[in-house]
LOSE-991386 format. One record per residue (C-alpha): residue number from 0; residue in one letter; chain; x, y, z. Coordinates in steps of 0.05 Angstrom, whole numbers. Layout:
# LOSE-991386
REC pos code unit     c1     c2     c3
REC NUM    A    A      X      Y      Z
...
# end
This chain:
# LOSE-991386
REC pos code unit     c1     c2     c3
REC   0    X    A    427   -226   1017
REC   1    X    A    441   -291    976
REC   2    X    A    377   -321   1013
REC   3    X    A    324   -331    974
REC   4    X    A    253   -303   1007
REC   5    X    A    192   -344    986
REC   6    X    A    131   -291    991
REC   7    X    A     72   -329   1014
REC   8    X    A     18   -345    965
REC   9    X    A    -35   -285    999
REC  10    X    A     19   -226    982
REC  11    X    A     -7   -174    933
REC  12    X    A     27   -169    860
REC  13    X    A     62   -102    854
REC  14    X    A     43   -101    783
REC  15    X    A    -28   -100    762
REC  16    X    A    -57   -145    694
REC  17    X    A    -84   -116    636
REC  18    X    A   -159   -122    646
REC  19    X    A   -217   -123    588
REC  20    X    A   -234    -60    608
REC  21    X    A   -169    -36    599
REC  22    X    A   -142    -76    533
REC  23    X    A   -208    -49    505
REC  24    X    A   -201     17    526
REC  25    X    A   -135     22    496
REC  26    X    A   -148     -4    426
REC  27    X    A   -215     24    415
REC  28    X    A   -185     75    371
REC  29    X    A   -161     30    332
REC  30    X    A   -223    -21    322
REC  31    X    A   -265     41    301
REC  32    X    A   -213     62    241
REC  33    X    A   -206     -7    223
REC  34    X    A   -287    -12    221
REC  35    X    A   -295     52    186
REC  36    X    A   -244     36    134
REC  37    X    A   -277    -30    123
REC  38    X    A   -344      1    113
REC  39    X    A   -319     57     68
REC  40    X    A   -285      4     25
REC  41    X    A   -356    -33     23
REC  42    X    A   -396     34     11
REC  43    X    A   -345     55    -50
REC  44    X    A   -339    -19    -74
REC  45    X    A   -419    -30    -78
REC  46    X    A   -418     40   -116
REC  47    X    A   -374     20   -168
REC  48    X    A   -397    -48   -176
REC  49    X    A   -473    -18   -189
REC  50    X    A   -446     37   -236
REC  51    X    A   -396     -8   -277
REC  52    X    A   -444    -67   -278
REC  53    X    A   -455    -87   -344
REC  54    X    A   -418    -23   -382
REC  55    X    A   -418    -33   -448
REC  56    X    A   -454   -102   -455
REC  57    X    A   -508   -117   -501
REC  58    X    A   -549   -157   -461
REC  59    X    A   -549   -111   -410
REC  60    X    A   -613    -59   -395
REC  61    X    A   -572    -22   -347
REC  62    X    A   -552     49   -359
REC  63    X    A   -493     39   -380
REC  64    X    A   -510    -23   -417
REC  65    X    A   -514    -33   -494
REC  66    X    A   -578    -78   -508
REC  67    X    A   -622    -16   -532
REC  68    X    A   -576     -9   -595
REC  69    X    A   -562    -88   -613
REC  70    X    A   -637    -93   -608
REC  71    X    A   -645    -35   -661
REC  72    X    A   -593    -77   -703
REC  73    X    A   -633   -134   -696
REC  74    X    A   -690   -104   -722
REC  75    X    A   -652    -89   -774
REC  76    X    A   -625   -148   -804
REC  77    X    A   -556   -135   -763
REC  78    X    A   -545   -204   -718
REC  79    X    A   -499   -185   -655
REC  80    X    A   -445   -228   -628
REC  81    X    A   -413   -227   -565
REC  82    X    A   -346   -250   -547
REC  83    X    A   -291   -243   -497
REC  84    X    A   -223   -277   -525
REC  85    X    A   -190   -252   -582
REC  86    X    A   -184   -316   -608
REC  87    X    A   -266   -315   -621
REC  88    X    A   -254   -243   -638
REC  89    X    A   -204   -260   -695
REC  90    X    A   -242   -322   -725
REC  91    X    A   -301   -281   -725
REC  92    X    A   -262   -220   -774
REC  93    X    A   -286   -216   -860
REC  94    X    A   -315   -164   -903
REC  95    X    A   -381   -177   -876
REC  96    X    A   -379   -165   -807
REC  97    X    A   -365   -109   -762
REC  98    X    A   -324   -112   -708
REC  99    X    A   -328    -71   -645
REC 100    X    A   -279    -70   -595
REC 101    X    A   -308    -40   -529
REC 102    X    A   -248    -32   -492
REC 103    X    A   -188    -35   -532
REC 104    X    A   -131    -15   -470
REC 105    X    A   -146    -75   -435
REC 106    X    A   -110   -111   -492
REC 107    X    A    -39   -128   -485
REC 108    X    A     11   -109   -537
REC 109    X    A     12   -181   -562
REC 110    X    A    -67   -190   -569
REC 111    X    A    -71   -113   -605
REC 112    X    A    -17   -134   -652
REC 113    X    A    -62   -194   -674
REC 114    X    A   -116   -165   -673
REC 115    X    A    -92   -112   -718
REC 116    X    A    -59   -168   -764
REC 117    X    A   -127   -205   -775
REC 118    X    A   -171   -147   -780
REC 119    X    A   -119   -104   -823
REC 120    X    A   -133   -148   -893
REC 121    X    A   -206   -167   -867
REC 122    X    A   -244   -131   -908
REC 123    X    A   -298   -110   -852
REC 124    X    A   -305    -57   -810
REC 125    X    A   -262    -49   -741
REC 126    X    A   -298      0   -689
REC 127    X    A   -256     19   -636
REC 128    X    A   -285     64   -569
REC 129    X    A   -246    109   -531
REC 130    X    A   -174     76   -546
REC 131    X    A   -117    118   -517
REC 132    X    A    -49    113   -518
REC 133    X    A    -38     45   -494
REC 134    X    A    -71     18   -560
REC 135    X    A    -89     76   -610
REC 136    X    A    -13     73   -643
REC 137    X    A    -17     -2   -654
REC 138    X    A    -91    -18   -662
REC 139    X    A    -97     53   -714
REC 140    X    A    -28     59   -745
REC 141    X    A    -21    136   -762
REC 142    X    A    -70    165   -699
REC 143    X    A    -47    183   -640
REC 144    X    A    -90    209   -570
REC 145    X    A    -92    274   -553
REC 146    X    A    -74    286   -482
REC 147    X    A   -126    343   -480
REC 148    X    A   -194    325   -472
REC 149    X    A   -251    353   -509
REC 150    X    A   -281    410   -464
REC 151    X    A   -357    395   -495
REC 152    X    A   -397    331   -496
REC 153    X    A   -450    344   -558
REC 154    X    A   -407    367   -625
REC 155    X    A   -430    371   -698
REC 156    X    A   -398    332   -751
REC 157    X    A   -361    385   -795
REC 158    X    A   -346    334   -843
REC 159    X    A   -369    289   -905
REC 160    X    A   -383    220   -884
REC 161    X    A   -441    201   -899
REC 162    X    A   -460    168   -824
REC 163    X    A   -441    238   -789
REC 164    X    A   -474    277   -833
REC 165    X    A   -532    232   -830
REC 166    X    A   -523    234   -758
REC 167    X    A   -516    310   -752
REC 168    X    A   -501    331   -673
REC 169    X    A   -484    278   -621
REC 170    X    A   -452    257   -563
REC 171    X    A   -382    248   -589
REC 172    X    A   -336    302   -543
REC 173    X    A   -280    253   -504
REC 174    X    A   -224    238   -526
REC 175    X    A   -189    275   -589
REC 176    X    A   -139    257   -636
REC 177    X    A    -89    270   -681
REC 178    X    A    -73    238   -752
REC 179    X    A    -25    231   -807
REC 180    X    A    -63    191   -856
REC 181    X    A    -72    234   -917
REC 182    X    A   -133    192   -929
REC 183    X    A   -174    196   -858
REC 184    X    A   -235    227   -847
REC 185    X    A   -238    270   -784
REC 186    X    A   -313    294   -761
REC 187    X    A   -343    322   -702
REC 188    X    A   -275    369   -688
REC 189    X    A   -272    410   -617
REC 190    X    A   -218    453   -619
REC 191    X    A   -201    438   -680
REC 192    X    A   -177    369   -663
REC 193    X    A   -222    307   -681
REC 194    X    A   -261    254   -637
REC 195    X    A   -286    214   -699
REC 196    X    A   -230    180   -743
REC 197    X    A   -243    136   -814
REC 198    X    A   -178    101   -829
REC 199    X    A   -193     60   -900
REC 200    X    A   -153     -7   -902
REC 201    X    A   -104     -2   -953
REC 202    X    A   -129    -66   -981
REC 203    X    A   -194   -115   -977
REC 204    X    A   -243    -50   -983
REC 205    X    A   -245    -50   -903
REC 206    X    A   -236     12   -859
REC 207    X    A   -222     29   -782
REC 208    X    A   -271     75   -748
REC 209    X    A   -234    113   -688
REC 210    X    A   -289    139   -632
REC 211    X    A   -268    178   -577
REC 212    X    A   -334    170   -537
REC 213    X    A   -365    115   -517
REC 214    X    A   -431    139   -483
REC 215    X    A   -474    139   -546
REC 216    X    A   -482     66   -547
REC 217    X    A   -500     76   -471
REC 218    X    A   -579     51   -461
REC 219    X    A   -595    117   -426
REC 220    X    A   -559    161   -480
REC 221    X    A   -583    127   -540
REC 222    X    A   -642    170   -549
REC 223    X    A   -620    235   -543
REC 224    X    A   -603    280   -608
REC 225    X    A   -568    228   -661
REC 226    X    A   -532    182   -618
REC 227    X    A   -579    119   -647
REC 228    X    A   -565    148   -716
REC 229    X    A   -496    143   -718
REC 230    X    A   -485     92   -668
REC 231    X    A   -530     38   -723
REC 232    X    A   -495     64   -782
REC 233    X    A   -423     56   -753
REC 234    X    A   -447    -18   -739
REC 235    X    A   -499    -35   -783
REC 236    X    A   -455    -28   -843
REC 237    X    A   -442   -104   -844
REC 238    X    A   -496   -156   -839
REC 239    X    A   -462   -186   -777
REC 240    X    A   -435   -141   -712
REC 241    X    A   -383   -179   -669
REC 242    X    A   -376   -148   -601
REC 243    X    A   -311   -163   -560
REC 244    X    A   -306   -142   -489
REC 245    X    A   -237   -154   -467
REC 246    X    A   -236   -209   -412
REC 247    X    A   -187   -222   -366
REC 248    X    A   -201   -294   -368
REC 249    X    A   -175   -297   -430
REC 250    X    A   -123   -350   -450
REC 251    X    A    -90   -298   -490
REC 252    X    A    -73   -263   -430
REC 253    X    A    -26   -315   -405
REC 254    X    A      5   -354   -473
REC 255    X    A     79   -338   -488
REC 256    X    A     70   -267   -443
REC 257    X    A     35   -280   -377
REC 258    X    A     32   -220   -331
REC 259    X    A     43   -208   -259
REC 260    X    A     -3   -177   -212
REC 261    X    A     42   -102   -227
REC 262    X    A     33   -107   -290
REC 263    X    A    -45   -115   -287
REC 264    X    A    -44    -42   -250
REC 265    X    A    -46     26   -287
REC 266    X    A     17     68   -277
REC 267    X    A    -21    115   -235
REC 268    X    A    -27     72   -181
REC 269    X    A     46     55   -174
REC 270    X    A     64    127   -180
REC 271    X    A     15    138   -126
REC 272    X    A     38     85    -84
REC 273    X    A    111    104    -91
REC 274    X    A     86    180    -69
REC 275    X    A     51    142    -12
REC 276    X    A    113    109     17
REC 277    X    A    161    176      8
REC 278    X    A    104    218     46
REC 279    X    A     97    168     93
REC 280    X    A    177    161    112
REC 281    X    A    187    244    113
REC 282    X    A    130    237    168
REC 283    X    A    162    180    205
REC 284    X    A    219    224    201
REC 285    X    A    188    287    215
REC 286    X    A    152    250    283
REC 287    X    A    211    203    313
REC 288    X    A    241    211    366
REC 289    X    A    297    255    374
REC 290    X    A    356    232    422
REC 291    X    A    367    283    482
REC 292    X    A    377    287    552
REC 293    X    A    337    247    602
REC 294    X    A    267    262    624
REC 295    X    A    239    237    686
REC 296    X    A    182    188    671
REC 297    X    A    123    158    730
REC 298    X    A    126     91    738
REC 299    X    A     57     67    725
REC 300    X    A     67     14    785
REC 301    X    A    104     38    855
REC 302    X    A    156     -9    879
REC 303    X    A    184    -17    942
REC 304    X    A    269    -15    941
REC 305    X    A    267    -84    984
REC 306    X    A    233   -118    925
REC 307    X    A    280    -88    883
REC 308    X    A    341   -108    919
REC 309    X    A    311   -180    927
REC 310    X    A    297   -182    848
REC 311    X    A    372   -159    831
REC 312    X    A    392   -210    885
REC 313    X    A    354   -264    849
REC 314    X    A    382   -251    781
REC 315    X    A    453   -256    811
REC 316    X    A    445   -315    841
REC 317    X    A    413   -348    778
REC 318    X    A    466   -324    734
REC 319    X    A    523   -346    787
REC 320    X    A    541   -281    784
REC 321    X    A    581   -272    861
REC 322    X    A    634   -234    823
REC 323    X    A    591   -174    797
REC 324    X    A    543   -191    860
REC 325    X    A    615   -174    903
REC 326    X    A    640   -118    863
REC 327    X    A    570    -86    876
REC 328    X    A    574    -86    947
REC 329    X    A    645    -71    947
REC 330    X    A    633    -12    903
REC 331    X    A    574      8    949
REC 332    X    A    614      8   1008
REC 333    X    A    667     43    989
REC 334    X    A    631    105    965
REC 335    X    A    594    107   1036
REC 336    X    A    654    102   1073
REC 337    X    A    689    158   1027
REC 338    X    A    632    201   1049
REC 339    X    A    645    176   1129
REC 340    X    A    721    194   1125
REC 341    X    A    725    265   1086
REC 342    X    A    757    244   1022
REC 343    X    A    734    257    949
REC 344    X    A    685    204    924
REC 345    X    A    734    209    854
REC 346    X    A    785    171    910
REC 347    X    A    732    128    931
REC 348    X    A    762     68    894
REC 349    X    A    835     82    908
REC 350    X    A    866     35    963
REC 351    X    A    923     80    969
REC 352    X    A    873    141    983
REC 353    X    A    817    104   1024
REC 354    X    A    850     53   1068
REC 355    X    A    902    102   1102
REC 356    X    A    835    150   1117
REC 357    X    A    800     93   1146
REC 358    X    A    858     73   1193
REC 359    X    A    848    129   1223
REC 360    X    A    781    127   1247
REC 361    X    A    792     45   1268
REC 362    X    A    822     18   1326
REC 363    X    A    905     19   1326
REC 364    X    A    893    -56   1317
REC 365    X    A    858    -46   1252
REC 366    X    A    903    -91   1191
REC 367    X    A    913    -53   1134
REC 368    X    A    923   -127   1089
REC 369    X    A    854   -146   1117
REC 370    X    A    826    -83   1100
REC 371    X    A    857    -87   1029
REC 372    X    A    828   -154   1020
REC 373    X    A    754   -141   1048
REC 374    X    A    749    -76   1002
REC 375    X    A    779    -92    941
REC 376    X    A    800   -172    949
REC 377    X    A    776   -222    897
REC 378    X    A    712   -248    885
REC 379    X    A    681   -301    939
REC 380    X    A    682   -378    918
REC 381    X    A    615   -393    936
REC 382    X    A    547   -367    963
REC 383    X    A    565   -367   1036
REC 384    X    A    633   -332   1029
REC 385    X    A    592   -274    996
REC 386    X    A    544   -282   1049
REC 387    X    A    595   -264   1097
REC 388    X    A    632   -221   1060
REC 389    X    A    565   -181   1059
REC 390    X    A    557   -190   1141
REC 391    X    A    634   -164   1148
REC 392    X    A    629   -103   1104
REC 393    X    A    566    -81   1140
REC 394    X    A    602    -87   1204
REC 395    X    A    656    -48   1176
REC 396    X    A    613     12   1156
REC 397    X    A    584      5   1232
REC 398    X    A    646     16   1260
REC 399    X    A    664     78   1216
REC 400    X    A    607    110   1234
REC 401    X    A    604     90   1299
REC 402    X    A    622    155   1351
# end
């Protein structure tokens, strides 16, 4: 048994190799979601890059672009500056220019605090689209956002400034709000909640303009009902209109308050994510594997018992393991000759139980020590005492059984 058998180099594997037939049959599954999630995220990507491009931008003759209405200034007298830091934004501030912040929630708190410190004594005009409530409390002391949107999209002005009632109906239903200042004017009302908010400065002769729609600066929106009215006299009230879009290049961004990567994400997303990881756990927990009894399983490869006797041999001999190799065949034997004699295989291992039974199927010349010390002895020294401790307890169990 402690032999070791060399099988010739011509002997078939009992185990067969993953081909590319079958590696690609098996993860085929898998290439195609990862392929169709890649192309999905291309397909929805190239959609929102082509819809957002140039949103809001007066140079831009897209859709959603702005360079219908600073040409309309121009022609006006109204020169139209663009800029992307607020440091540009807050040089640019005085009682003769407009300012017109397109997206005012991409500000931190630290740039709307100074932004609201240089325009608040300024003396010009601050236009602000769409802010909600990550900006409207700081950048528009006394307004707040309505959570509630406005359920039209075309309103009338209901109100006495002069540029909405000039304007008469537009495009002004988004977002509504809600204000405190005695002093504010509130037009184009749905629901009896505003989406156009005048906030005079309390000093310099300057004013805040709250809108809660952005679309009539939009190219494509521009010329329907009196979107171009009001959209030129909310910025062609100053000879000079500076337009800041919010960059993230910005060296604001990162001066005495830089930002991680989780901060630069809207709560919804981590909200979303957290829901994400909870649904995916109760399904992991809903699909694992529960612990019960046994189930018999094929082998995907047949093996013959000689291999696996020669394998476990192997390992033994490796290891230098002739103790547990010993106590295996010892063990093996015992319970085989238990059966042979007619006692209880619970006795099996019992020398006080087994070695009287097998006296009495042995010759009268039979030694009990020697029995004793073949079935239940201590381990062999070396590999050729277990070798022929292996020869004498098969020659043992030949004799039990022998008639």
């Amino acid at each position: 048994m402690t032999t070791e058998v060399t099988p010739p180099d011509t002997a078939p594997s009992t185990s067969a190799s993953p081909t590319v037939r079958h590696v690609w049959t098996r993860s085929r599954g898998v290439v195609l979601a990862l392929v169709l999630l890649m192309a999905a995220a291309v397909v929805i990507a190239s959609v929102r890059s082509t819809s957002q491009h140039g949103m809001l931008d007066p140079r831009s003759a897209d859709p959603n672009g702005s360079r219908a209405i600073a040409e309309l200034l121009d022609d006006r007298g109204v020169s139209t500056r663009l800029v992307t830091t607020l440091d540009e934004a807050r040089a640019a501030t005085g009682s003769g220019t407009t300012l017109l912040v397109a997206v005012p929630d991409l500000l931190t708190d630290r740039q709307q605090t100074e932004l609201r410190t240089a325009t608040r004594t300024s003396g010009g005009r601050t236009v602000l689209l769409a802010p909600d409530s990550p900006s409207i409390g700081t950048l528009a002391p006394g307004v707040r956002a309505d959570r509630a949107r406005s359920p039209h999209s075309t309103l009338t002005p209901q109100c006495d400034l002069p540029a909405a009632r000039s304007a008469g109906t537009a495009d002004t239903g988004g977002i509504r709000y809600r204000t405190t200042d005695p002093d504010a004017d509130t037009c184009y009302p749905s629901d009896g909640l505003p989406s156009l908010v005048r906030l005079p400065a309390p000093e310099g002769g300057g004013d805040t303009i709250v809108l809660g729609a952005r679309s009539i600066f939009f190219n494509d929106r521009l010329d329907e009902r009196g979107n171009a009215s009001l959209a030129l006299q909310l910025l062609g009230s100053r000879p000079h209109l500076v337009w800041y879009l919010p960059s993230l290049s910005d060296d604001a961004l990162t001066e005495n308050g830089e930002r991680g990567f989780l901060d630069l994400l809207p709560s919804g997303w981590l909200w979303g994510t957290l829901q994400l990881f909870v649904a995916g756990a109760l399904a992991a927990l809903w699909r694992a594997r529960r612990l019960g009894p046994l189930v018999p399983e094929r082998l995907p490869v047949a093996i013959r018992a000689s291999e696996t006797v020669e394998g476990r041999a192997r390992l033994y001999r490796k290891a230098n393991a002739r103790d547990r190799a010993s106590a295996a065949l010892r063990s093996t034997t015992r319970t085989r000759l238990a059966l042979l004699v007619g006692i209880p295989l619970a006795q099996a291992h019992a020398p006080e139980a087994l070695l009287p039974a097998l006296s009495t199927h042995l010759d009268n010349h039979a030694d009990g020590q020697a029995l004793h010390a073949l079935l239940f002895g201590p381990p062999p020294g070396d590999d050729a005492s277990l070798t022929a401790l292996a020869d004498q307890l098969d020659a043992l169990e030949r004799e039990v059984r022998r008639p």
